[in-house]
N, C-alpha and C positions, 0 to 999 in steps of 0.2 A: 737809655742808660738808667740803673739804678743808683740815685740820688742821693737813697736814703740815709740819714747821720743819724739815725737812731738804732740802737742796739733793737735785731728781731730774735725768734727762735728760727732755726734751720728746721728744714723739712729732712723726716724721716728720707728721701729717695738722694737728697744731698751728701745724709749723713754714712750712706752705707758704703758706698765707692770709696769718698773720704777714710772710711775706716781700712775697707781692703788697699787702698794704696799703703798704707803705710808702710805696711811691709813688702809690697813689689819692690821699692827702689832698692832695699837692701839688700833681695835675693837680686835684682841687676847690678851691685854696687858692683862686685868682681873685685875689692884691695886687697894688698897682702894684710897681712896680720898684724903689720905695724902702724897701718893707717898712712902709707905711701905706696902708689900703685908703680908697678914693674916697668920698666923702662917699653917695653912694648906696648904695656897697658895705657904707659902717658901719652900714648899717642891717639887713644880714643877715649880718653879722662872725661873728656869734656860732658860728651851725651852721645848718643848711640842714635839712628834715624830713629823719629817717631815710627810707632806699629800699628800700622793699620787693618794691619791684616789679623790681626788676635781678633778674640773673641770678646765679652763684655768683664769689665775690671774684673766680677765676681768669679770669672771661670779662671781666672791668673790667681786665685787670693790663695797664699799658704795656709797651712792649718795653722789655728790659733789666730788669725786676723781679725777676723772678729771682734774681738775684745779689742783691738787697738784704740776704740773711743767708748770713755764711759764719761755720761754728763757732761761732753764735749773737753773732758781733762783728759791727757795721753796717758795711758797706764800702759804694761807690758805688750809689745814688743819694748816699748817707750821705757825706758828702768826707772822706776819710783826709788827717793831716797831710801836707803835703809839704815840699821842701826852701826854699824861700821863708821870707823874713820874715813872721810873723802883724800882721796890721793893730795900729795902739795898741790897749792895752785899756784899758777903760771898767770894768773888775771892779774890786770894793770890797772889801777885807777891814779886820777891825780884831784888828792883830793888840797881845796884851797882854804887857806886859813878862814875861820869865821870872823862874821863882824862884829867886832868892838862895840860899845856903847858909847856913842859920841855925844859931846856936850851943843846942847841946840846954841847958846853964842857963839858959839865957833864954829861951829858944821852945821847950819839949817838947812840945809839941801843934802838929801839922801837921792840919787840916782842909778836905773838900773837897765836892764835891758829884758822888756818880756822872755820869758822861757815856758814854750807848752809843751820840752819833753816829758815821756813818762817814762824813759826804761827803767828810772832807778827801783822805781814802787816794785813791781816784777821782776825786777834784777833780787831786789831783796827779799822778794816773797821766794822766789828762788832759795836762794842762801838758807833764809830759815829754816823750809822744808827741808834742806839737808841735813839742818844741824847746825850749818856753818854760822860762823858771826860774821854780822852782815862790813862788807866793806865799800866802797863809793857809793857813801848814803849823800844827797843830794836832798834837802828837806824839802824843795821848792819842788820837787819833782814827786814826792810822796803827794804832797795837799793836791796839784795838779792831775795826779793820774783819777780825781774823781770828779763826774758830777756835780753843781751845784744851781740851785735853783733862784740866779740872777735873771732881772726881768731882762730878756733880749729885745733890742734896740728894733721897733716897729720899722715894715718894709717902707720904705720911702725916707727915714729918716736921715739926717744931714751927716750923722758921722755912721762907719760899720760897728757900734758898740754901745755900750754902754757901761757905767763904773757904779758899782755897789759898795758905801763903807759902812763899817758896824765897830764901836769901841765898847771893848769889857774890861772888866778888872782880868787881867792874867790868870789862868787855872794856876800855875805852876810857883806865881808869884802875888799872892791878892794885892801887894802893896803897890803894885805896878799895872800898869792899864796895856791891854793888849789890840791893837787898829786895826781889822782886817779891810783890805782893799782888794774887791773883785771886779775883773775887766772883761763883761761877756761878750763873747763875737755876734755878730747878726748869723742867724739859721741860714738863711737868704743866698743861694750859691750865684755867683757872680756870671753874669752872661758868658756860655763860651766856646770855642767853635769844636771844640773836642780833647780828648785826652794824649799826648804823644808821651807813652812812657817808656825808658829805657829800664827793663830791669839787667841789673850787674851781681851779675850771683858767683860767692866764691865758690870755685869747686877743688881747692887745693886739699892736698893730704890732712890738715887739720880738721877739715869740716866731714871728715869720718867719720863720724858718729850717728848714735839714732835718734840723737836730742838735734843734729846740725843738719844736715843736708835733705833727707826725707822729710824734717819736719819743714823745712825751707820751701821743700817740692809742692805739700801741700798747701802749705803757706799762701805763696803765690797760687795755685791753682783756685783758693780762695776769692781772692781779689780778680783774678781772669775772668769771674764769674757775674763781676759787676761791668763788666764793660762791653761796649755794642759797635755799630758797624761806623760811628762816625769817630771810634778812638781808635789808634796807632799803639802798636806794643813790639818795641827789637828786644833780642837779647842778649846780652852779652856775657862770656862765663870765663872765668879767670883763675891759672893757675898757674903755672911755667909761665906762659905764656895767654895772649886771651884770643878769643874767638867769638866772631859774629854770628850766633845761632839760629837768631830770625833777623829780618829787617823793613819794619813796617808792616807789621802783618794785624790785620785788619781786627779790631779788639772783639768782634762777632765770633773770630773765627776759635772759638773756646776749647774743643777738641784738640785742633792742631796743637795751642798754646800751651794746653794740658800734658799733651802727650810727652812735648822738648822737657819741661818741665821731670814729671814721671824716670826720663832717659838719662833724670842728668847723675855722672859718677865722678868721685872724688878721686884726686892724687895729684902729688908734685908740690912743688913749691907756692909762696903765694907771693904775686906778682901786682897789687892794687892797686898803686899808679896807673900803669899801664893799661889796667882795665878801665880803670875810671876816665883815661884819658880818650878812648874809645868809644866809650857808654856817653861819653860829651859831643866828641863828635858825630854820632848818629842821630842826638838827639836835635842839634845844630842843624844837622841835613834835613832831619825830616822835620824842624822847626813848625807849629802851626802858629802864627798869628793871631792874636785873641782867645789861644787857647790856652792847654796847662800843658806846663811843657815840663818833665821832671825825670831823673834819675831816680832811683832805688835801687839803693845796696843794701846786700844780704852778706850778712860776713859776720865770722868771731872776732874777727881787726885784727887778725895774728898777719899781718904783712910783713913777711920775710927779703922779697927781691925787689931790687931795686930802692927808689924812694919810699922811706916805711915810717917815719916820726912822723906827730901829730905835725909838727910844723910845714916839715915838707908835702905834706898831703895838702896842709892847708894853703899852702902858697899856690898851687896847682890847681885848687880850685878854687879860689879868689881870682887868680888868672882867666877865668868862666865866667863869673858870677853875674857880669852885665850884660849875659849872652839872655839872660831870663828863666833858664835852664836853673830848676831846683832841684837839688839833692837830698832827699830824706833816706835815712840810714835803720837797717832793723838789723839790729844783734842776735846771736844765735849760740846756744852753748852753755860749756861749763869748762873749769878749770884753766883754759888759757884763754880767757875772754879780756877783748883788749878794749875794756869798755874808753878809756881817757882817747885813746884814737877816734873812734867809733863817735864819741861826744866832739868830737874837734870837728872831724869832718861834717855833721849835720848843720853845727851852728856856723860853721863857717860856708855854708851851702845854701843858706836860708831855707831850710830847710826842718824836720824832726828827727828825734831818737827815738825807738820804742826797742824793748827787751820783748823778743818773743820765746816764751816758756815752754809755751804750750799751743794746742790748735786754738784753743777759747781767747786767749792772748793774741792771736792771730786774728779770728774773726773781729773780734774789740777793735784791732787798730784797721784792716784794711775792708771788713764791711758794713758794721756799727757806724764804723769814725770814717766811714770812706770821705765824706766832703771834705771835713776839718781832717784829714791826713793828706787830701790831694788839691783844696781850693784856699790859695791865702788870699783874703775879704783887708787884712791890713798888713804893711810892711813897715819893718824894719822901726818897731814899737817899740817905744824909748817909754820910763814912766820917769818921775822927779817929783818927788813930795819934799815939800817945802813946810816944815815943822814950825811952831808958833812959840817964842820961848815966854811966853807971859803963861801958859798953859804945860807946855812940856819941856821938862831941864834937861834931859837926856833920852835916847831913845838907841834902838839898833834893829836893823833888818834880818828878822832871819830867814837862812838862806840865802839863795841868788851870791851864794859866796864867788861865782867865777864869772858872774854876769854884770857885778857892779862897774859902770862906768866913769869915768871924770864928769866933775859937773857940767863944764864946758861941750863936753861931748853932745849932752841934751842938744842944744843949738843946731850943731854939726849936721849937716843932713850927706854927708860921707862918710859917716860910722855908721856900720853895720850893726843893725841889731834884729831881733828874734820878731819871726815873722808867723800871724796866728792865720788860722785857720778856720771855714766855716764855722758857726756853732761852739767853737773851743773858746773856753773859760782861761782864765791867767788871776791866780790866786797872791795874795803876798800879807806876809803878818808884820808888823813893827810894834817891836814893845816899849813901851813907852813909860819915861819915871817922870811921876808929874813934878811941876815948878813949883820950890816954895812958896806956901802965902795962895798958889792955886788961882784959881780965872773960868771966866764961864765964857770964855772965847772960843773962837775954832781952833779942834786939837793942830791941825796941818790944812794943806791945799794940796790935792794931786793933780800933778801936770803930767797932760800926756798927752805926746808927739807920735806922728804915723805916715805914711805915705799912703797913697792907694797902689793898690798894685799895676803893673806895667810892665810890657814884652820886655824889660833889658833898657830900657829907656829910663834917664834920672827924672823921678818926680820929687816935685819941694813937699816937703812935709807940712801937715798944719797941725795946730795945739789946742788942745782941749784942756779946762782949767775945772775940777772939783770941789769945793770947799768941802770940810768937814766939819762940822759945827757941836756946839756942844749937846746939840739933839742927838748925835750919831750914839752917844754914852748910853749905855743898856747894862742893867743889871740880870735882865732875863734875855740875856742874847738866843739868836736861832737856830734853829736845829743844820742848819749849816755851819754857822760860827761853831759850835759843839763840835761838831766832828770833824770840821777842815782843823780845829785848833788839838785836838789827841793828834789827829793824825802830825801836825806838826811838834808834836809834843813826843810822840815816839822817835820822829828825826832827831830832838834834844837829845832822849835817852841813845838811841843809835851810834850818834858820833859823839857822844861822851863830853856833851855841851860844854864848856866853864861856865855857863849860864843858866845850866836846867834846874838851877834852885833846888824846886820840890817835884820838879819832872819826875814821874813813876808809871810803870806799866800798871799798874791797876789803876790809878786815874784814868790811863789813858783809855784802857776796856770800858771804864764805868761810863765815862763820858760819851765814846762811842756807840756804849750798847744803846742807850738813851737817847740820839739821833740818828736814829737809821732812816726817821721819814717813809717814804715810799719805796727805797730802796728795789727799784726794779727790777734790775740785772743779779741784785745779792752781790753788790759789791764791796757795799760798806759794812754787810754782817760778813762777808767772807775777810774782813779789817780785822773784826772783834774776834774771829776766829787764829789770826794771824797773830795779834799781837800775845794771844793765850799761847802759842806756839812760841812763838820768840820767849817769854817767860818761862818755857819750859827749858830752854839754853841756860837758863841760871846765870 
């Protein structure tokens, strides 16, 4: 199997199939013009037999396929934003109050619950490029979606991690100190006897699009490509009704898995309960022991039939959750993207979110990020920083607005919380107003609680204790503090902080442009690139 959690280049002989599929599925699609297919059609919505009998992708490619990848970003067939109004949108988010600035006598415990989703950073990059102003900004999810160069926890060591702090004077606010706390996962993937994965791909009339279900097709056929003969892939596709499209089929067998894939067509209504309750129980059945055992769904979240609120999804699969069977969810789309569902069901799944844009956003999360999207090294990772009020009089977390939990909860080893992944980083900022009269004490102590991972089995969590001391204080912070801190400095500007002071996009570029580091992938100049876009929305 390949292992690898580091972002590679594709080879020229990957990228050209990839390009000609893209537009096969469409000329397969067959819907009517409304983006609901015909009542006769819905009865073979789902996918059509794989074709074995054609010839090589390249003798099926329409003219003008070609072009379907440039620099691994989707351009036409794929529609690039243009200068036009974008139709109303129908997308959902639930965005939750920010936090307050609490006084450290009375609140010195700040508590919260790991989050390594990244859809919002690409949900937003998204938005921008249209034009649009950005909506379910999640700041915890912008710092998150990058890179950071915490020392990871040497193999053999006692906990899977390690905890990085750094305190500055605030960009946004000099008179206020800004704490970053970084929690790195161990690289190190966990012994395991193979992959059993379910993917649950919606194929309803929604997902008619050329940003939705072709890009899905490929998507997966991505990830198909990482896996070998000791991992398990069913599939399950959902729309009216769902259907078992593979089951158990040997993760070597790459063609076959490709082709269901390639076959699959959109219509009818959407049914996700249903699917998901399906995509459970096959995964259940073919359960491996010591393995990774996970669901993946693909969907815009528009569930229309049956059970559809974020609640009733989530009760449904909290009803699962001790089965060991994880859910990570990838969003797809534009205009009725039902990101506040989508978000409910991964964290409620132990599970992630990712927004897939594009193919490059595709590779990024399932074969760059393959370990840290499909191996969790730590569960159900509680943090609790514990503030010092001889040093600091007031303080606030930003972000993790829907992740904060009671302080009591810490203790609780039956509250769920956000479960990380190989390799994967978990970022968090607190800003901080020092105490009259001032101390050369430690600013806080970060506590952090975790389980090791386990089939479905309750394991007791143990606690790991940080101090921060007044060495952590830096006037020439690093080139990571620099740019995880714009980037959360953009989420100020974003969601219209009461708190962003002197928060400004050209701060935010300057200080970016000026820690890109080694920037490998060009993720963090394609940041500086982004936020010059967004400034250009006025």
């Amino acid at each position: 199997m390949n292992l690898a959690t580091r972002r590679t280049t594709p080879t020229l002989p990957l990228m050209v199939p990839l390009a000609a599929a893209l537009t096969v599925v469409l000329a397969l699609a067959g819907c009517t013009g409304a983006g609901e297919a015909s009542d006769a059609e819905a009865e073979t919505a789902n996918l059509t037999a794989p074709d074995t009998a054609t010839g090589s992708d390249a003798a099926r490619v329409p003219e003008g396929a070609a072009e379907a990848l440039s620099g691994d970003r989707l351009v036409p067939p794929y529609p690039e934003p243009g200068p036009t109004e974008p139709p109303l949108s129908g997308e959902e988010y639930d965005d939750s109050p920010e936090s307050p600035f609490l006084d450290v006598a009375t609140s010195p415990l700040s508590t919260f619950s790991a989050d390594v989703d990244t859809a919002s950073y690409s949900n937003l990059r998204r938005q921008v490029n249209q034009g649009v102003t950005p909506e379910g900004v999640r700041i915890e999810e912008l710092v998150n979606y990058f890179d950071y160069d915490y020392p990871a926890p040497a193999a053999g060591d006692e906990h899977p991690f390690s905890v990085t702090t750094e305190v500055a004077p605030a960009p946004w606010n000099p008179e206020h100190r800004l704490a970053m706390v970084g929690v790195q996962a161990t690289e190190e993937l966990p012994a395991t006897e193979g992959n059993n994965v379910v993917f649950l791909l919606d194929v309803s009339g929604s997902m008619d699009e050329p940003n939705k279900l072709p890009l899905l097709a490929e998507s997966f056929a991505l990830l198909v490509e990482q896996l070998d003969e000791d991992d398990r892939v069913s599939i399950v596709t959902y729309a009216g009704d769902n259907r078992v499209v593979a089951d158990s089929v040997p993760g070597s067998e790459h063609a076959v898995l490709v082709d269901h894939l390639r076959s699959l067509r959109a219509g009818g209504s959407t049914g996700g309960a249903a699917g998901l309750a399906t995509a459970y129980e096959l995964a259940e059945k073919n359960f491996v022991r010591g393995g990774n055992n996970r669901v993946i769904l693909a969907t815009d979240g528009d569930f229309n039939v049956g059970p559809s609120s974020p609640e009733e999804l989530t009760s449904l699969i909290e009803a699962h959750r001790r089965s060991g069977v994880y859910v990570s969810v990838l969003g797809f789309g534009m205009y009725n993207l039902k990101d506040s569902t989508m978000e409910a069901v991964a964290d409620h799944g132990n599970g992630n979110y990712a927004y897939i844009d594009t193919l490059a956003e595709a590779r990024k999360v399932l074969v760059d990020e393959f370990g840290s999207t499909m191996f969790v090294v730590a569960q159900d990772l509680k943090l609790q920083v514990e503030l010092n009020p001889a040093v600091v009089g007031s303080y606030r977390l930003i972000g993790y607005d829907n992740r904060r939990l009671a302080d009591e909860d810490f203790d609780d080893d039956t509250k769920d919380a956000g479960d990380v992944g190989a390799g994967q980083s978990v970022t968090a900022f607190y800003e901080l107003v020092p105490a009259g009269g001032g101390s050369d004490g430690d600013f806080m102590t970060v506590h952090v609680r975790y389980k090791a991972p386990a089939d479905g089995v309750s394991a007791a969590s143990t606690e790991v204790a940080f101090p921060v001391g007044a060495r952590a204080f830096t006037t020439a912070p690093s080139a990571d503090f620099e740019f995880a801190s714009a980037v959360a400095e953009l989420g100020l500007v974003a969601t219209g902080s009461e708190y962003r002071a002197q928060a400004n996009l050209d701060a935010v570029r300057l200080r970016a442009a000026g820690a890109l580091g080694s920037d490998q992938y060009g993720l963090r100049a394609e940041f500086v690139d982004l936020v010059e876009a967004y400034r250009a929305l006025g």
